[in-house]
C-alpha positions in Angstrom: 383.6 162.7 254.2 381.7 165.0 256.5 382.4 168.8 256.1 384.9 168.7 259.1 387.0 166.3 256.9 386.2 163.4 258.7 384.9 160.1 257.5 381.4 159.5 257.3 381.5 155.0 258.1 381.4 152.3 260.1 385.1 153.0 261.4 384.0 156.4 263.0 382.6 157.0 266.1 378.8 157.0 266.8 378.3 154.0 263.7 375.1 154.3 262.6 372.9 151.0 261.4 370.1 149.9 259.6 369.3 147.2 262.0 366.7 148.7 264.5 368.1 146.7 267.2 371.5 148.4 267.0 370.5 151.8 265.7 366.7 152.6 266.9 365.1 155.1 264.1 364.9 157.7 267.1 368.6 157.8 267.1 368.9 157.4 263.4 366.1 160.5 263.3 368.2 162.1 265.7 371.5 162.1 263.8 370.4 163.4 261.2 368.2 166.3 262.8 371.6 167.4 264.2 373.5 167.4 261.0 375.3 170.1 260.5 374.5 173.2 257.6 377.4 172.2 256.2 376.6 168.6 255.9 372.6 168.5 255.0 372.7 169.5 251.1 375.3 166.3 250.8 373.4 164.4 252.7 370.0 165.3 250.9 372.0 164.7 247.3 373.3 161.2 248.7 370.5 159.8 251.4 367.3 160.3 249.7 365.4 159.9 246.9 364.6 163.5 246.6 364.6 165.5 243.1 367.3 168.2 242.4 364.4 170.6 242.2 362.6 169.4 245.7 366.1 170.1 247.1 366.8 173.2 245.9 363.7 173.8 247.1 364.3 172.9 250.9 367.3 174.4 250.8 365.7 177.7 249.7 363.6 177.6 252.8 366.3 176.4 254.9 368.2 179.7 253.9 365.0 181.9 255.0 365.5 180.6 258.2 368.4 178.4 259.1 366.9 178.1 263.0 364.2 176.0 261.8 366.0 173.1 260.6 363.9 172.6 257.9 366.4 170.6 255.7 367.6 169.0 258.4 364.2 167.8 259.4 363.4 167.0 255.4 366.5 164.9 256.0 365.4 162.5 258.7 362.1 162.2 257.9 363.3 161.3 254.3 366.2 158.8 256.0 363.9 157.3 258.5 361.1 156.5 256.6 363.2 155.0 253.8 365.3 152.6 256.6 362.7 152.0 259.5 359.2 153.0 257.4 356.2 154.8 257.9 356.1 153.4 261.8 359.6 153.7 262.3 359.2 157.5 261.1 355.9 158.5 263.4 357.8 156.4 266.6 360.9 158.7 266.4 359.0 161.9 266.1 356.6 160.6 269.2 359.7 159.8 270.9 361.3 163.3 269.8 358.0 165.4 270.6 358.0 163.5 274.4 361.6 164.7 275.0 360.9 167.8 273.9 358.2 168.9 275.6 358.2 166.1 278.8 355.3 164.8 278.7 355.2 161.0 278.1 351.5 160.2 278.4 350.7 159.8 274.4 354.3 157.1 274.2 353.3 153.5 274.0 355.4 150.8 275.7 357.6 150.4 272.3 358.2 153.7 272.8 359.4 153.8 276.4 361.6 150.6 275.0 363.3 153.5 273.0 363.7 155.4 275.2 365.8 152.9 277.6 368.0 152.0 275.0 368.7 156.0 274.6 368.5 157.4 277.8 370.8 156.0 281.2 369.1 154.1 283.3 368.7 152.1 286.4 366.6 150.6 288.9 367.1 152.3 291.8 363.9 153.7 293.4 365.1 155.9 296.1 365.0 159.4 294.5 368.6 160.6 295.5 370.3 157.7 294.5 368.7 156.9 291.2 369.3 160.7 290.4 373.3 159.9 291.2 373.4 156.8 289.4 371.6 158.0 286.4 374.2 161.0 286.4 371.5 164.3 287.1 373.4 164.7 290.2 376.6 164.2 291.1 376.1 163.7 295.1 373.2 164.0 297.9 374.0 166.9 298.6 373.8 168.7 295.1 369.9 166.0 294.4 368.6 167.6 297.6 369.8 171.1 295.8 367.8 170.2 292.4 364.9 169.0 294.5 364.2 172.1 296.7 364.8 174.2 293.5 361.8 172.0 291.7 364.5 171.1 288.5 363.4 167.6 289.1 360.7 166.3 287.6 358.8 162.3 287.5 356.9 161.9 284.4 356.6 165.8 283.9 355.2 166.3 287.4 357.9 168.3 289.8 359.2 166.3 292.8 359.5 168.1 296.0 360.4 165.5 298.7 364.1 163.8 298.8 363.1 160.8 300.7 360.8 160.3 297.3 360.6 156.7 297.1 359.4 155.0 293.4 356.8 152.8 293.3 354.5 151.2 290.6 351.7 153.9 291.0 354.4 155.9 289.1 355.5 154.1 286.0 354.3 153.7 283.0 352.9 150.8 282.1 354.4 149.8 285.8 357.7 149.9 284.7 358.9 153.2 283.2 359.7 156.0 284.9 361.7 158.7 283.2 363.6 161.6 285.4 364.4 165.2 284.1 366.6 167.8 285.6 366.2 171.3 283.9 364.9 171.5 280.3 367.5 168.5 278.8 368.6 166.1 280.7 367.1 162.4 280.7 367.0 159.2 282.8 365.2 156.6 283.1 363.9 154.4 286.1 362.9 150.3 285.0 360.9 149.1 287.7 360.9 144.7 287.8 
């Protein structure tokens, strides 16, 4: 049971798995980077392999500075590793770093292959439409909005022109273009 009182399983909502090809270590990473204070000391006791004393330990630092997420990052690096390995591990931090900061020139093309199984995507490459479709905007009229303010940006570089059309010259390994409105939100454009 989670600390909310629900169950923690495969009958649940948001199932995680150790197959990669169901559960990518980036999302697996990402679960438990998000779990809850209340949830990470139970999680460190259960998931990992961890002593009582390296525990108490991370939980001693987590108290100094519960913003950090310093269990919670113990946590998936400990999960991770255990489930996907080593590479699994360094994939979903790349992955997480990329997101983070929005620059997607150090992610391989495994890496971009996570990212389309994570983000919404599509193959549209007229700029207002794929930004409707992949949900950053919710009409043309509200895309041209995002556009003129510069809160759209290709591959970390701000998009200026609504009649923006994609092409090869702007993918990643000529296929991957990923789409960013404000600080958070992610698509992804797939280019044949």
């Amino acid at each position: 049971m989670k600390s909310d009182g629900t169950k923690f399983g495969k009958s649940e909502s948001g199932t995680l798995w150790l197959d990669d090809t169901l559960t990518s270590a980036y999302e697996l990473y990402q679960y438990f980077l998000n779990a809850s204070d209340a949830d990470v000391l139970n999680y460190l006791n259960m998931l990992t392999l961890l002593t009582n004393e390296d525990i108490h330990s991370i939980m001693e630092k987590h108290q100094q500075a519960p913003h950090e997420r310093h269990a919670q990052k113990t946590l998936a690096k400990e999960v991770v590793s255990m489930v996907h390995g080593e590479k699994g591990l360094l994939q979903a931090e790349k992955v997480t770093r990329a997101l983070f900061s929005g620059s997607f020139d150090d992610l391989s093309e495994a890496d971009f292959r996570v990212l389309k199984q994570v983000l919404d995507v599509s193959e549209i490459t007229d700029i207002m439409e794929a930004l409707i479709a992949l949900g950053l905007a919710a009409s043309k009229r509200e895309a041209r909005e995002f556009i003129s303010n510069q809160a759209i940006s290709m591959n970390g570089v701000k998009l200026t022109d609504p009649e923006y059309q994609f092409t090869v010259k702007d993918a990643f390994y000529d296929r991957f273009i990923v789409l960013r409105r404000g600080k958070k939100k992610y698509g992804i454009i797939i280019l044949n």
